[in-house]
SEVOBA-532414 format. One record per residue: x, y, z of N, C-alpha, C, O in turn. Coordinates in nm, 2 decimals. Layout:
<recs>
+--------+--------+--------+--------+--------+--------+--------+--------+--------+--------+--------+--------+
|   n_xx |   n_yy |   n_zz |  ca_xx |  ca_yy |  ca_zz |   c_xx |   c_yy |   c_zz |   o_xx |   o_yy |   o_zz |
+--------+--------+--------+--------+--------+--------+--------+--------+--------+--------+--------+--------+
|      X |      Y |      Z |      X |      Y |      Z |      X |      Y |      Z |      X |      Y |      Z |
...
+--------+--------+--------+--------+--------+--------+--------+--------+--------+--------+--------+--------+
</recs>
This chain:
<recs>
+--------+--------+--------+--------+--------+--------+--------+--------+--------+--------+--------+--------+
|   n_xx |   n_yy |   n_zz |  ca_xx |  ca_yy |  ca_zz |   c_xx |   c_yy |   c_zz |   o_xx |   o_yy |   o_zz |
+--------+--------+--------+--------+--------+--------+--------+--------+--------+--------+--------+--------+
|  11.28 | -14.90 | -12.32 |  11.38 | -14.80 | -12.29 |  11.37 | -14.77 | -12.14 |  11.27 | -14.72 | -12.09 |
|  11.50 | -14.80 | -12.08 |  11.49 | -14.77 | -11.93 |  11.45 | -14.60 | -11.89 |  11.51 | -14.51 | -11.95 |
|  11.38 | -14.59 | -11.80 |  11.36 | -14.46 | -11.71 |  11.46 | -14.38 | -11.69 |  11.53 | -14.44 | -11.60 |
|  11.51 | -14.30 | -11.70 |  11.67 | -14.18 | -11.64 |  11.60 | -14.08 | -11.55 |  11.66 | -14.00 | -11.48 |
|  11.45 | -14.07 | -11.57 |  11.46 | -13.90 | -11.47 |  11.40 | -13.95 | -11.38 |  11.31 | -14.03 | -11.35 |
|  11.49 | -13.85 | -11.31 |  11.48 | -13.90 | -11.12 |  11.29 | -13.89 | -11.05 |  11.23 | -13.96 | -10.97 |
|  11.25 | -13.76 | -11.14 |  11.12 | -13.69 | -11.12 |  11.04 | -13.81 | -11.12 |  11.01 | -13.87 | -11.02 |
|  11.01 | -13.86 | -11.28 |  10.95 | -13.99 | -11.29 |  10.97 | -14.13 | -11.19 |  10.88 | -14.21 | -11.17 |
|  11.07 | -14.14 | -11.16 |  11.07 | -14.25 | -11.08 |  11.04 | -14.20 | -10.92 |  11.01 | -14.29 | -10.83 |
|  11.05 | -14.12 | -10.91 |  11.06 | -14.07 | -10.74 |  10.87 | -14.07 | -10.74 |  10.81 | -14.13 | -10.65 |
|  10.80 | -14.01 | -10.83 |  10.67 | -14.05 | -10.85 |  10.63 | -14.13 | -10.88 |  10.51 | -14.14 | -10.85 |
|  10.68 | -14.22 | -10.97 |  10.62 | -14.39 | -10.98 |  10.61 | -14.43 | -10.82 |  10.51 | -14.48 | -10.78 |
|  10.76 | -14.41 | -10.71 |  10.76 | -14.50 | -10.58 |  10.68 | -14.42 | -10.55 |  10.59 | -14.50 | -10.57 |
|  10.62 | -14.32 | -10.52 |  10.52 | -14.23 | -10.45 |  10.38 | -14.33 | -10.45 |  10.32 | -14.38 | -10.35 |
|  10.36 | -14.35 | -10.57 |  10.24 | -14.43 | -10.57 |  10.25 | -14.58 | -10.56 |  10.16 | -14.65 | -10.52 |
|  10.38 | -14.63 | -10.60 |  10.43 | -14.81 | -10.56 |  10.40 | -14.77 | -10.37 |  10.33 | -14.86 | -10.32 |
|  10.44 | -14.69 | -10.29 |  10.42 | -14.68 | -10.15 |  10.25 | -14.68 | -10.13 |  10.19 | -14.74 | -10.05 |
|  10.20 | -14.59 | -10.22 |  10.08 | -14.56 | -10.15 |   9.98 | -14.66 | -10.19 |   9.86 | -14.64 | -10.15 |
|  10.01 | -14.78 | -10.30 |   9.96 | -14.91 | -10.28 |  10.00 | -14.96 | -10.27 |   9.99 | -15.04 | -10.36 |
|  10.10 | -15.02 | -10.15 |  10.15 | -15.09 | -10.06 |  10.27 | -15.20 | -10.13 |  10.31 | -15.32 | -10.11 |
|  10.30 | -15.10 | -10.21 |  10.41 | -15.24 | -10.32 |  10.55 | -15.16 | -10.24 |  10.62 | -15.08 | -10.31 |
|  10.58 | -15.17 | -10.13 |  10.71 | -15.13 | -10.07 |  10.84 | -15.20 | -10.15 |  10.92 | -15.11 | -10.19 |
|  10.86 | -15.30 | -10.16 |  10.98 | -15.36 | -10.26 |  11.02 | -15.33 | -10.45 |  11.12 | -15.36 | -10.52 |
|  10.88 | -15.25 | -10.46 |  10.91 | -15.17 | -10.59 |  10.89 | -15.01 | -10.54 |  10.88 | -14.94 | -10.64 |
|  10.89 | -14.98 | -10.47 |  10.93 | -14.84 | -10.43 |  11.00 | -14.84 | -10.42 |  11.06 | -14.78 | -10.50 |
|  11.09 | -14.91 | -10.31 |  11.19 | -14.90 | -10.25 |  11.32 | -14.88 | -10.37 |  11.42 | -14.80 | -10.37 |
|  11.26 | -15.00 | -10.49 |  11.32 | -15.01 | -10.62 |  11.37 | -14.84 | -10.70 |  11.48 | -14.79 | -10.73 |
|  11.24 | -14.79 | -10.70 |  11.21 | -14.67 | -10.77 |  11.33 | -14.56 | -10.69 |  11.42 | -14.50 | -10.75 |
|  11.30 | -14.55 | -10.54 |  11.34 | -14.44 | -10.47 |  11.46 | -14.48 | -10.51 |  11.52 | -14.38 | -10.54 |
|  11.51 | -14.56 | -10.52 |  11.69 | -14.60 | -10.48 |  11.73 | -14.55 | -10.65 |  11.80 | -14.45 | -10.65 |
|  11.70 | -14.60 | -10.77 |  11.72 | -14.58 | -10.86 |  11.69 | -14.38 | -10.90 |  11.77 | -14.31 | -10.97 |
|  11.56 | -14.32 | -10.84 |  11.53 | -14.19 | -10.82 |  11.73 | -14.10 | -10.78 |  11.80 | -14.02 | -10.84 |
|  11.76 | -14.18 | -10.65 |  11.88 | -14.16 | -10.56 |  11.97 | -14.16 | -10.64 |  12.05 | -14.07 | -10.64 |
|  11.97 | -14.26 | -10.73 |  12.12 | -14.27 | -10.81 |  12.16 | -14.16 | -10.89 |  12.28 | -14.11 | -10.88 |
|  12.05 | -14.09 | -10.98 |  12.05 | -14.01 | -11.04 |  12.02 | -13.87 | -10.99 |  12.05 | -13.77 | -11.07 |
|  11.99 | -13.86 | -10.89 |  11.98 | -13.73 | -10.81 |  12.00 | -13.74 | -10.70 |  11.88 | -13.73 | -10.65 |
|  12.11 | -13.75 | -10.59 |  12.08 | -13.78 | -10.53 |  12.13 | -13.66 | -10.40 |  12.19 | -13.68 | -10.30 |
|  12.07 | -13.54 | -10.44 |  12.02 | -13.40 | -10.35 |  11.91 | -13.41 | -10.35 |  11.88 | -13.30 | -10.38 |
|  11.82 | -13.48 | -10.33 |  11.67 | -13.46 | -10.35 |  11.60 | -13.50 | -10.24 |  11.54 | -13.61 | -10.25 |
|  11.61 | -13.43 | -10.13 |  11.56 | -13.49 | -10.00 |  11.41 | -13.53 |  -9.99 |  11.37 | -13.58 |  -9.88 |
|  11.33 | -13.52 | -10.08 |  11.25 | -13.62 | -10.08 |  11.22 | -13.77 | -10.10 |  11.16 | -13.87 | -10.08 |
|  11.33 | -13.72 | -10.16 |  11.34 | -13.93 | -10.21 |  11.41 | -13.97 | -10.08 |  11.32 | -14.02 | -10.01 |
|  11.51 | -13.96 | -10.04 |  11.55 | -13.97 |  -9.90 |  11.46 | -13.99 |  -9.80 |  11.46 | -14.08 |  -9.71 |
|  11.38 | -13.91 |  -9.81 |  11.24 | -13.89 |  -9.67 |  11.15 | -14.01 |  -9.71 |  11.11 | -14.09 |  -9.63 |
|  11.09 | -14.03 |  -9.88 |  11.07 | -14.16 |  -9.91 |  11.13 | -14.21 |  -9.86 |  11.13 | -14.17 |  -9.74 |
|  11.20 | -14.32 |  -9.88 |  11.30 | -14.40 |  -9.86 |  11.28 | -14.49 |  -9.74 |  11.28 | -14.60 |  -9.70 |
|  11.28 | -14.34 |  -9.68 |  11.29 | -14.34 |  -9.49 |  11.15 | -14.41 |  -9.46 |  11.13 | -14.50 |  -9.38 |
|  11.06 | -14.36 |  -9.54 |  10.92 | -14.39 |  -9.51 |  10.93 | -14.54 |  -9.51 |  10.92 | -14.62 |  -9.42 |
|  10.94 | -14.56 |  -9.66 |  10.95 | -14.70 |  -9.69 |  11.06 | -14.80 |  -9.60 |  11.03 | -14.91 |  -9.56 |
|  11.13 | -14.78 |  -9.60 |  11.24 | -14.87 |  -9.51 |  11.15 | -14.89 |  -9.35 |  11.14 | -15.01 |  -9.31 |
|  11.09 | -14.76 |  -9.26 |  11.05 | -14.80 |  -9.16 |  10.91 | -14.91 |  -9.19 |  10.88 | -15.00 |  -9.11 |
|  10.83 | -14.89 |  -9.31 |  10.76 | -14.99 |  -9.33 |  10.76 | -15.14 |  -9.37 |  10.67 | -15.22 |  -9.38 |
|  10.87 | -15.14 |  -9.39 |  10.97 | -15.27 |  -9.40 |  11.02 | -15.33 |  -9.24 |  11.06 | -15.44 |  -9.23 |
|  11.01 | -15.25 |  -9.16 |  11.08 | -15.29 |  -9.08 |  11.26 | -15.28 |  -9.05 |  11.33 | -15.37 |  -9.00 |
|  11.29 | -15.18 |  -9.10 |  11.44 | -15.18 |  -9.12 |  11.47 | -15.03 |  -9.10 |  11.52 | -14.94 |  -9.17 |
|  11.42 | -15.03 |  -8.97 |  11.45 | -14.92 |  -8.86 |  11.63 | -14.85 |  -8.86 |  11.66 | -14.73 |  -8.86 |
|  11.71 | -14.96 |  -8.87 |  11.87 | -14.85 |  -8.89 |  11.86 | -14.82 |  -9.03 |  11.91 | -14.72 |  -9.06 |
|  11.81 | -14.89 |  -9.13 |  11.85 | -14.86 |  -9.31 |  11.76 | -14.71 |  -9.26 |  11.82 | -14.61 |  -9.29 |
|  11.65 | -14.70 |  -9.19 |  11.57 | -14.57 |  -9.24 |  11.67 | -14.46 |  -9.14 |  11.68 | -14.34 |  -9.17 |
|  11.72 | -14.51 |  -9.05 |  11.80 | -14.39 |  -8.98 |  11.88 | -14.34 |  -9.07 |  11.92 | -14.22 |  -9.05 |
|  11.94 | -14.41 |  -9.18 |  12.07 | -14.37 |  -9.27 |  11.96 | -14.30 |  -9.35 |  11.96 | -14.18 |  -9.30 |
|  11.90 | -14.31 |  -9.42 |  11.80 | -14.26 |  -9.50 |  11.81 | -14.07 |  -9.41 |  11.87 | -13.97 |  -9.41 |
|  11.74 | -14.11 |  -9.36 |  11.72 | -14.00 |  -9.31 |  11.83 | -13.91 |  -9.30 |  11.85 | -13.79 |  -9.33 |
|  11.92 | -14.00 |  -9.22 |  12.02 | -13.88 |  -9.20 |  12.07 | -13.78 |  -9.34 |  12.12 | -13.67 |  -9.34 |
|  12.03 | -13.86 |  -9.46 |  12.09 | -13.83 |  -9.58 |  11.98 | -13.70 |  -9.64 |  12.00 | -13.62 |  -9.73 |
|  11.87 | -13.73 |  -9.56 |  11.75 | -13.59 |  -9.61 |  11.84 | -13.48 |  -9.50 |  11.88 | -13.37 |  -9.55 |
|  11.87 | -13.51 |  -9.40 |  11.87 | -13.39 |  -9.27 |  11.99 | -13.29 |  -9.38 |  11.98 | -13.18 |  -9.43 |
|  12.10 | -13.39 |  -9.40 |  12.20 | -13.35 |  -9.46 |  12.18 | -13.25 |  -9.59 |  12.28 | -13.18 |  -9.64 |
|  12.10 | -13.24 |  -9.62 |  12.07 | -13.17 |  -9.77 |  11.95 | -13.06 |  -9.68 |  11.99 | -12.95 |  -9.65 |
|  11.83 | -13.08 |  -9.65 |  11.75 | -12.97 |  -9.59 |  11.73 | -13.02 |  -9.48 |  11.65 | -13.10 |  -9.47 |
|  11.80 | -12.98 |  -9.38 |  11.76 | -12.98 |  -9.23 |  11.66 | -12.94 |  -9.16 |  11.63 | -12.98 |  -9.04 |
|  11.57 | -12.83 |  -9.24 |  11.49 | -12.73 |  -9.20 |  11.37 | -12.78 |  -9.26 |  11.27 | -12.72 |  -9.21 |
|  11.34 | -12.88 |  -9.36 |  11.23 | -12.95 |  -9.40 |  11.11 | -12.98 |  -9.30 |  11.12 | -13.05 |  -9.20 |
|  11.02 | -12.93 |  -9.33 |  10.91 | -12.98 |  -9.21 |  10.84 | -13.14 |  -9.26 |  10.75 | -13.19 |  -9.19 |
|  10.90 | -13.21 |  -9.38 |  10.90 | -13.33 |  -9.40 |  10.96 | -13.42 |  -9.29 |  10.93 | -13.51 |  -9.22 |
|  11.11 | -13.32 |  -9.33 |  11.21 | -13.40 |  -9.31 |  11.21 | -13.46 |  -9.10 |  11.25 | -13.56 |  -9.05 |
|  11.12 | -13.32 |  -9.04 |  11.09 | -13.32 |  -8.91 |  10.99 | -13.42 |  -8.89 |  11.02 | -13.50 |  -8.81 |
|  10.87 | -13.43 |  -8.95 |  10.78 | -13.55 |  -8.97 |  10.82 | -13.70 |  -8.96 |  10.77 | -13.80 |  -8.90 |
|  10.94 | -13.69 |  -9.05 |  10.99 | -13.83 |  -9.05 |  11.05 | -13.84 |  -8.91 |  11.00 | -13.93 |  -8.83 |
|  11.14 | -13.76 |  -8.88 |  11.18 | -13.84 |  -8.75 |  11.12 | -13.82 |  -8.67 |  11.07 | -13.92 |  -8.72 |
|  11.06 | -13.79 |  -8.58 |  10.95 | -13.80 |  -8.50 |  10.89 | -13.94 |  -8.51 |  10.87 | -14.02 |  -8.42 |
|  10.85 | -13.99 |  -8.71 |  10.79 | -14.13 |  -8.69 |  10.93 | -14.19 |  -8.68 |  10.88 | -14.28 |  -8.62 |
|  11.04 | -14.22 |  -8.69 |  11.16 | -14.28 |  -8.70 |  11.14 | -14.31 |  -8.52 |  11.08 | -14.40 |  -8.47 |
|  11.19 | -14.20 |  -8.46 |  11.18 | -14.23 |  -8.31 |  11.04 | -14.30 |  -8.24 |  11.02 | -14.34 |  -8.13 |
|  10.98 | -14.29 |  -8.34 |  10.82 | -14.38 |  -8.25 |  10.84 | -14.52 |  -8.27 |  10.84 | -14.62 |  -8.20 |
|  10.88 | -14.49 |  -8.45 |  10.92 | -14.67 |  -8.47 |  10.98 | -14.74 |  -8.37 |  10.96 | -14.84 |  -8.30 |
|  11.09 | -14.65 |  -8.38 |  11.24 | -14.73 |  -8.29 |  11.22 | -14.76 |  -8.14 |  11.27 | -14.85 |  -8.08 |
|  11.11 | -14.65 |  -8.05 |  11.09 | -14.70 |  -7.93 |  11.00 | -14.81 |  -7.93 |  10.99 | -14.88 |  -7.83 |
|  10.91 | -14.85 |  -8.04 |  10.84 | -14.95 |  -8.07 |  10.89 | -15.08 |  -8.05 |  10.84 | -15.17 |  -7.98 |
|  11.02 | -15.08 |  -8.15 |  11.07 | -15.17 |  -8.15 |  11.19 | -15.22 |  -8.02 |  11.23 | -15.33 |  -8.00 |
|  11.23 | -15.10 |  -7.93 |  11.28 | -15.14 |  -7.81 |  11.19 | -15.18 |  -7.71 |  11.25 | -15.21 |  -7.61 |
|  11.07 | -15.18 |  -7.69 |  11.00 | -15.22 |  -7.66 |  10.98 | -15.35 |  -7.66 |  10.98 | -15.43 |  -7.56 |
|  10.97 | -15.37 |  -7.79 |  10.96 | -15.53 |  -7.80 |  11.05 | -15.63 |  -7.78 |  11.05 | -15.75 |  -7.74 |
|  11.16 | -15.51 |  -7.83 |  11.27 | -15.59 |  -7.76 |  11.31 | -15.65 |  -7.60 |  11.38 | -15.75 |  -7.57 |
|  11.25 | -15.56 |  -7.52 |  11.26 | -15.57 |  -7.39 |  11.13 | -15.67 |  -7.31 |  11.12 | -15.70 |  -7.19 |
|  11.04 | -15.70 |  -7.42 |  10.90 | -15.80 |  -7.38 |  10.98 | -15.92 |  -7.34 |  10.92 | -16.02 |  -7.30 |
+--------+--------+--------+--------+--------+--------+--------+--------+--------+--------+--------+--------+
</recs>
């Protein structure tokens, strides 16, 4: 029987992230999304996971989709701050 609550799966990817299974998080958070998708943590997930993938614009959209729901998140402030370190990271390298 497939999973429906957003809760459960948004905490399955919690821990698929925090043992480094990024492509089944990513799974979880997106399916978490479908089903709730006001829940600016899963978003801020998301964000996490995408910049650990390397897919620096997917996490800008991400993100933008947490700012959009709580702007005032001190998560949601966390993330971008690492969004912008990623991203100068990556112009960086771009510029080597």
């Amino acid at each position: 029987r497939p999973i429906t609550s957003a809760a459960i799966l948004f905490q399955r990817g919690v821990i698929a992230t925090s043992l480094g299974k990024l492509k089944l998080a990513d799974a979880l958070f997106n399916r978490a999304a479908a089903i709730d998708s006001n829940n600016a943590p899963t978003w801020q997930y998301l964000t996490e996971v995408a910049l650990l993938r390397g897919k620096v614009e997917l996490a800008k959209r991400y993100l933008d989709l947490a700012a959009s729901i709580d702007p005032d998140s001190i998560a949601y402030l966390g993330q971008l701050a690492r969004y912008q370190v990623v991203r100068g990271e990556k112009a960086l390298q771009v510029g080597t």
